[in-house]
C-alpha positions, 0 to 999 in steps of 0.5 A: 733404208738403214734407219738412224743408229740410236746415240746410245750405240755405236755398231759397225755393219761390217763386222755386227760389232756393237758397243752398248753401255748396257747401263747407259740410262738412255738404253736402260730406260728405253731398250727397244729402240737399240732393238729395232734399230738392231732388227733392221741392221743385223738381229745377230751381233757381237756385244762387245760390252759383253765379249759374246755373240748375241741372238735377238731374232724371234725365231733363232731365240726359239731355237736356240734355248731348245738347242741341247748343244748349248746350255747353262753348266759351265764345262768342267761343272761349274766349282771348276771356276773356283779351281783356278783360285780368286774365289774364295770369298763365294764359296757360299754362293759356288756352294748353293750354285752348284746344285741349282738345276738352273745352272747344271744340265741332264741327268743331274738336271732331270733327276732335280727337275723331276724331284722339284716339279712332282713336289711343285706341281702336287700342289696344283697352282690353279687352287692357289688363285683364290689365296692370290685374290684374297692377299691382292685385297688384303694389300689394297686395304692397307693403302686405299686411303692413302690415295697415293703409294709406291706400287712396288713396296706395296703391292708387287714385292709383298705378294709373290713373296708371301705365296712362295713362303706361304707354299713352302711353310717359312714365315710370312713375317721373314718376307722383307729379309729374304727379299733382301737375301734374294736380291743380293744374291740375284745381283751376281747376274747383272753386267759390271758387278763389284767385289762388294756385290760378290761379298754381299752375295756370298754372305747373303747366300750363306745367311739364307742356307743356314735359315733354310736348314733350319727348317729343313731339320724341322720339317723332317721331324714334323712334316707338313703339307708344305712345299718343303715337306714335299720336296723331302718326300719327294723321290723317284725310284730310289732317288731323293733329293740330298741336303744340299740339293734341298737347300739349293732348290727351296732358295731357287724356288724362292728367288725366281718365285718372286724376282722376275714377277715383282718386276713383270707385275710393275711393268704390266700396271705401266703398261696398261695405264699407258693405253688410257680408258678404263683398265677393267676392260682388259680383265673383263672375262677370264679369257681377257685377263690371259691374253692381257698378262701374255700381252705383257710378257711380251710387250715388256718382259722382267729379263731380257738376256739368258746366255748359254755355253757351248759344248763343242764346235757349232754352227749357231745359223746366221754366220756365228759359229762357236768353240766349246766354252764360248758364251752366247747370249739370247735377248729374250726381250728383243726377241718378243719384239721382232717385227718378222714375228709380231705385227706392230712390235710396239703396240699393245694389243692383248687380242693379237693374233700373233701373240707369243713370248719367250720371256720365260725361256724354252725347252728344259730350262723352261721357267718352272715356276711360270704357272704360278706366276701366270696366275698371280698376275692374271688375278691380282692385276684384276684385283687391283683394276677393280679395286681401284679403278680411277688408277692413274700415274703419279709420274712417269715411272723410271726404270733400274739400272739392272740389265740384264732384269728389265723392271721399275725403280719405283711405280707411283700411282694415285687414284 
């Protein structure tokens, strides 16, 4: 039996048409309704508000953000959409775009890749948890006798930002402008951007650059053993990153090394203050503290749609076939609550048999950063529940209106 569309939808069977408002608030604060009604009509449909086909099916999600016939370079490269004019106002943000490896495809994405993850990974994250530990603490005390606070602003914003600048050697004391550059730069993904959004990018991105710069020169005369440092010493072979390449990358790692973790880390204290009881169960033992944070990805994720282009004529599964150049779009949040893939999607259960996520994504666009940003939340969740915990919500938290990101407005809580 074909359960009762939701009213913020109209969807037509017979053609997998769906009409969704994605900034209708009824949607936006609760999406999982749209999905499960989805799962059970058609897990593949057209979005029209988007104008792509889009996959919501566990399984062909998988699938597909491993399928190298589709990827994130437009056709072309992507300053081929400055081509055709009406750009000229991003020309800083096509700039810094066309050298991020997260929208360009092998071999220059490999050689990116590749450069990036030697420097990334020399710094081995796991020796970072003991930094988290002591940051998560140092935030509490500054709002423990308050008794009340808006855990965004201070405790899931300052952290993953500080660590990124911290691993990279900019100032800590930059922290709030280059949150307010990062998001006006990731505003350019959201669904119904406005001339004013763009131009607000454009000059963030340019702002951000000539910061970056700046540093770069300085490092290069006096090396350190930051992130920055050894992205410039970084090589393979006789292939190195250029300045462009550089700047790009550090604002990549800067951006996505915060972004989505601000909104998971909402998210995930929501989540687990909803269960009631006592919150320090779900951190008990390290093992415990993992299989929570997974749980979380997965029950709620931060980005819930990547899309792909296609290159060529391909028969994507499920009666969908595309031509080169067409879009589609992968709903990674529907996905991590598919019921052929997971046991009572909506329940909250850490111990889950079934527990996976693509929440941050597959295959070689496969989240770079998603160690780091394990281990943040892993540790200061468990900080934050031992710390405080009679932690409690002030009131029910309202979500922002920023599909395709999936975080709070603003969490208040008390204690």
């Amino acid at each position: 039996m074909t359960p009762p569309a939701p009213a913020c939808l109209d969807f037509d069977p017979a053609t997998r048409r769906l009409r969704l408002d994605p900034h209708d608030d009824r949607f936006v604060q609760d999406p999982y309704e749209a999905y499960a009604f989805l799962h059970t009509v058609a897990p593949t449909f057209f979005w029209e508000d988007y104008g792509m086909w889009c996959f919501g099916g566990y399984d062909a999600v998988n699938r597909l953000l491993r399928d190298r016939r589709l990827g994130r370079e437009r056709p072309g490269g992507y300053l081929s959409i400055a081509a055709g004019g009406g750009r000229a106002h991003l020309s800083s943000f096509d700039g810094i775009e066309a050298n991020s490896m997260l929208e360009l495809e092998p071999p220059v994405h490999t050689r990116l890749r590749t450069l990036v993850n030697r420097a990334f990974v020399s710094r081995q994250v796991e020796r970072l948890r003991p930094r988290i530990e002591a940051l998560a603490h140092e935030l509490i005390d500054g709002f423990e006798g308050k008794k009340r606070v808006d855990l965004l602003p201070a405790f899931a914003a300052p952290l993953p930002i500080t660590v990124i600048a911290e691993m990279l050697g900019v100032p800590v004391a930059m922290g709030p402008q280059l949150l307010d550059w990062s998001h006006r730069m990731v505003a350019m993904y959201m669904h119904g951007r406005t001339r004013q959004t763009e131009e607000r990018a454009d000059e963030a991105a340019r702002d951000f650059a000539a910061f970056l710069r700046g540093y770069v020169a300085e490092r290069r005369r006096s090396p350190g053993d930051d992130l920055l440092s050894l992205l410039i010493a970084a090589h393979e072979g006789s292939q190195k990153l250029s300045e462009d390449e550089l700047v790009t990358s550090a604002i990549l790692l800067l951006n996505a090394g915060h972004e989505a973790t601000v909104h998971q880390a909402g998210n995930a204290v929501r989540s687990i203050l909803l269960q009631g009881g006592d919150a320090r169960r779900f951190f008990a033992t390290a093992e415990a503290a993992e299989k929570t944070v997974e749980e979380c990805l997965r029950f709620d994720a931060p980005l819930h749609m990547f899309t792909r282009y296609a290159y060529g004529e391909i028969d994507l599964g499920d009666g969908v076939s595309v031509k080169p150049g067409d879009q589609v779009a992968l709903l990674l949040g529907m996905a991590n609550n598919d019921p052929k893939a997971f046991a009572d999607p909506r329940g909250f259960d850490p111990a889950r048999p079934d527990q996976n996520n693509v929440s941050f994504g597959a295959g070689i666009h496969f989240c770079i950063g998603a160690p780091l940003a394990r281990i943040e939340l892993q540790a200061a969740l468990k900080v934050l529940f031992d710390r405080l915990p009679g932690l409690r919500l002030a009131e029910t938290p309202r979500y922002a209106d920023a599909y395709h990101f999936h975080g709070l407005e603003r969490l208040l809580v008390e204690w």
